[in-house]
C-alpha positions in Angstrom: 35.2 3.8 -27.6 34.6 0.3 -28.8 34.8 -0.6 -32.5 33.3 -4.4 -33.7 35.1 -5.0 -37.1 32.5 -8.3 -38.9 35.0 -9.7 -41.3 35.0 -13.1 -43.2 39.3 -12.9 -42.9 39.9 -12.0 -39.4 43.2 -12.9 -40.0 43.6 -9.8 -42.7 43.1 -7.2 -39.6 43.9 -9.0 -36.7 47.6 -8.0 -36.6 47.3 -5.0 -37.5 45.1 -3.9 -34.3 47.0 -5.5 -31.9 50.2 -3.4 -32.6 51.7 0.0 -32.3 48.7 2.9 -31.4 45.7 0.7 -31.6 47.6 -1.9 -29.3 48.6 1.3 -26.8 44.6 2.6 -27.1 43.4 -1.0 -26.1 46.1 -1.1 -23.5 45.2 2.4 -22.0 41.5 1.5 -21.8 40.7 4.1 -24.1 39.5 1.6 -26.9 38.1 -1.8 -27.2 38.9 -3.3 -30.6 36.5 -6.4 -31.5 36.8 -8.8 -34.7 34.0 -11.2 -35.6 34.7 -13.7 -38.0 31.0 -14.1 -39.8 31.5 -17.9 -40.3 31.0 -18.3 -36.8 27.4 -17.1 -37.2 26.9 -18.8 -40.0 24.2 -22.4 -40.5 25.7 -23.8 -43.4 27.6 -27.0 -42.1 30.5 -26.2 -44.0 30.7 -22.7 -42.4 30.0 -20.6 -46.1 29.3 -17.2 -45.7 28.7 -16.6 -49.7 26.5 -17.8 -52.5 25.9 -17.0 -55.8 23.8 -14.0 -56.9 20.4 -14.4 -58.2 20.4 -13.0 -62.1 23.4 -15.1 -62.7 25.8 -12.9 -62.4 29.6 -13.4 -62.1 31.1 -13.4 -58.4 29.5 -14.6 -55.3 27.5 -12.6 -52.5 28.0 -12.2 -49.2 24.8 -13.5 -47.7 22.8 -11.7 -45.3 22.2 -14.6 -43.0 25.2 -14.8 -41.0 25.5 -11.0 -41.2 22.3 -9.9 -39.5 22.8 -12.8 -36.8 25.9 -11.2 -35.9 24.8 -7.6 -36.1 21.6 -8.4 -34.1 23.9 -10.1 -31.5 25.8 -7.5 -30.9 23.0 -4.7 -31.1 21.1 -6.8 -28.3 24.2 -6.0 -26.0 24.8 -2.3 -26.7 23.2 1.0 -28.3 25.8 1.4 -31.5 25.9 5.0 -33.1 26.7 3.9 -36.2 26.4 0.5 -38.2 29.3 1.0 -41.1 29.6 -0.8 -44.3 33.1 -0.2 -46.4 32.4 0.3 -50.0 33.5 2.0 -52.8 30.5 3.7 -54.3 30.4 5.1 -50.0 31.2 8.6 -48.5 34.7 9.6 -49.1 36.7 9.2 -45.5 38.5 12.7 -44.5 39.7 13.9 -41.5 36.6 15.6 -40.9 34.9 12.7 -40.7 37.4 10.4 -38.5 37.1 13.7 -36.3 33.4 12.9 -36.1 33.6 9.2 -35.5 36.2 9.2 -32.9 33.4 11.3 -30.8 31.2 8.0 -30.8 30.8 5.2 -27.8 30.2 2.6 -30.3 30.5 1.4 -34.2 30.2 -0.6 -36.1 32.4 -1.6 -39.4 31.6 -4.7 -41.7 34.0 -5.4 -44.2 33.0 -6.1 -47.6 34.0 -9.1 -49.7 33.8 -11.2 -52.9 31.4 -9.0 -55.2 29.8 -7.3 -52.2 26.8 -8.0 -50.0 23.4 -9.0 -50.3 21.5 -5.5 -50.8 19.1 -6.6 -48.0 22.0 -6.0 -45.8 22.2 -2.3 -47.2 18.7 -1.7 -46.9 18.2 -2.4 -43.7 20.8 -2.7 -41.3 23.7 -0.6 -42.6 23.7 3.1 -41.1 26.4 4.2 -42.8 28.8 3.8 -46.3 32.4 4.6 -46.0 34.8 4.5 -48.9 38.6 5.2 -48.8 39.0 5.9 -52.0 38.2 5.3 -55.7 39.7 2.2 -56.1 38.7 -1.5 -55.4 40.5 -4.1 -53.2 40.2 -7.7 -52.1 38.1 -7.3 -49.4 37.2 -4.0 -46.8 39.7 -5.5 -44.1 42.4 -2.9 -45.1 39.8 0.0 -45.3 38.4 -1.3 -41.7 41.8 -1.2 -40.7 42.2 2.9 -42.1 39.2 4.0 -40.3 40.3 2.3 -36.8 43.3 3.5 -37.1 42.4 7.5 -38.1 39.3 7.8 -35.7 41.6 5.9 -32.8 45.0 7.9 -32.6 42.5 11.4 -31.9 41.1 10.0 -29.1 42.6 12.6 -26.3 45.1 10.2 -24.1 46.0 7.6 -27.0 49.1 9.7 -28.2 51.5 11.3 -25.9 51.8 14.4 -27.5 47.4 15.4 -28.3 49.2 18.3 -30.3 51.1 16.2 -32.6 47.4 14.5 -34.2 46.0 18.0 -33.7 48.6 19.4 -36.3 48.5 16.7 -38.5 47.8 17.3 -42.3 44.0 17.5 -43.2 43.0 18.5 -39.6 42.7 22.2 -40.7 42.3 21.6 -44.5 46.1 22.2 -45.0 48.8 19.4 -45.4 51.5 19.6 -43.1 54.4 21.9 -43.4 57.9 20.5 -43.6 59.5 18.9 -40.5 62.9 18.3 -39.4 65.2 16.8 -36.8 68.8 16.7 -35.2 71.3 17.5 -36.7 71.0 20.5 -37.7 72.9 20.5 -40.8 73.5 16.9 -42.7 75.6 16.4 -45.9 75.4 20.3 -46.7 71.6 20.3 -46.0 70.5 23.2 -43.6 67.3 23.3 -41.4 65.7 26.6 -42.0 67.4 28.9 -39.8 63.7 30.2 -38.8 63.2 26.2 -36.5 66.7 27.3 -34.5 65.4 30.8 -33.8 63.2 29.6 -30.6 61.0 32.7 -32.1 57.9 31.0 -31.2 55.4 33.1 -33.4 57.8 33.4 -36.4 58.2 29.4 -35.9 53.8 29.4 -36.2 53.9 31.8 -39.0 56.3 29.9 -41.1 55.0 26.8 -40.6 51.5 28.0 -41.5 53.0 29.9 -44.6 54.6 26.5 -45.8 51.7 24.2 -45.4 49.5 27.2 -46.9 52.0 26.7 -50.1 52.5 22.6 -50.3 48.4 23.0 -50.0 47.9 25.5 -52.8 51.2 23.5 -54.8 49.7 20.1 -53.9 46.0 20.4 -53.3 44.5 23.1 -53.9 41.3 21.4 -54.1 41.3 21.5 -50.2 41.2 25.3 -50.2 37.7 25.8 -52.4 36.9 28.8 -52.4 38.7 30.0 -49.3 41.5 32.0 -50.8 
């Protein structure tokens, strides 16, 4: 799978794919990780990737310019499933939809900044709107940085143990259930005597029983009309 990540702060994101399971994907040739910094595609002299929006408006706009030089670039090189712009008024990310994404040969994500983007940019070259939550930040480096990382650790090879993402809260609408490790019993704390049985079915059952209640406890929003 490779993923282009356009950014105006390459800095932002850089270290953050070239360590722990995004460096070990890259390293396993089972990702490519790209970052583009958009003032390399700029004209303006003084490398400016922003102006001020028409209306008069507070803020400044990305403008499309440097944007669709780099998109069109890249698109000239490769077929890309999807063309992703980070944004808060976008889709809600879910597991679901990493689960989706990590099936892909190619994306693309462009990071949002300043007030936003010229709409242009929306309208025509954006395939897809992504938000990873209802809140705003600086800039759609660390939401970049959330979808890489979720769609990249379920691609099968990138973590040792493929049962460890498959289990992982979300993946079946349920959070996780409780997990422990040695020892056994710390500071009058037990482990559930059921994880020391080696009772493989009981072990299943209770841990689908417990993530079943911290679901209903915690979210039962995940559960709809299921129960």
């Amino acid at each position: 799978m490779r993923i282009d990540i356009l950014t105006v702060m390459p800095e932002m994101i850089e270290p953050f794919v070239g360590c722990s399971i995004l460096k070990r994907a890259q390293d396993k040739g089972l990702a490519e990780i790209h970052i583009h910094n958009l003032r390399d595609y700029t004209t303006s002299r003084h490398r400016k990737v922003d102006d001020y929006p028409f209306g008069g408006e507070a803020g400044m706009v990305m403008q499309i310019q440097p944007i669709y030089d780099c998109i069109t670039k890249l698109t000239s090189e490769r077929h890309y499933d999807e063309i992703i712009f980070t944004t808060p008024d976008g889709e809600k990310f879910d597991q679901p939809m990493a689960n989706q994404l990590s099936l892909l040969d190619n994306i693309i994500i462009l990071c949002g900044h300043y007030k936003g983007v010229d709409w242009r940019v929306r309208e025509h070259l954006i395939t897809r709107e992504i938000s990873v939550g209802d809140y705003v930040l600086t800039g759609g480096e660390l939401p970049a940085a959330v979808i890489a990382d979720a769609v990249v650790r379920i691609i099968p090879g990138v973590i040792g143990d493929e049962q460890s993402a498959l289990s992982d809260s979300f993946q079946d609408n349920l959070l996780a259930p409780p997990v422990y490790s040695r020892p056994a019993e710390f500071n009058g704390w037990k482990v559930p005597d059921i994880l020391l049985s080696g009772h493989e079915a009981k072990i299943a059952q209770w841990r689908y029983d417990m993530a079943l209640q911290r679901t209903r406890e915690l979210r039962p929003d995940l559960l709809g009309d299921s129960e």
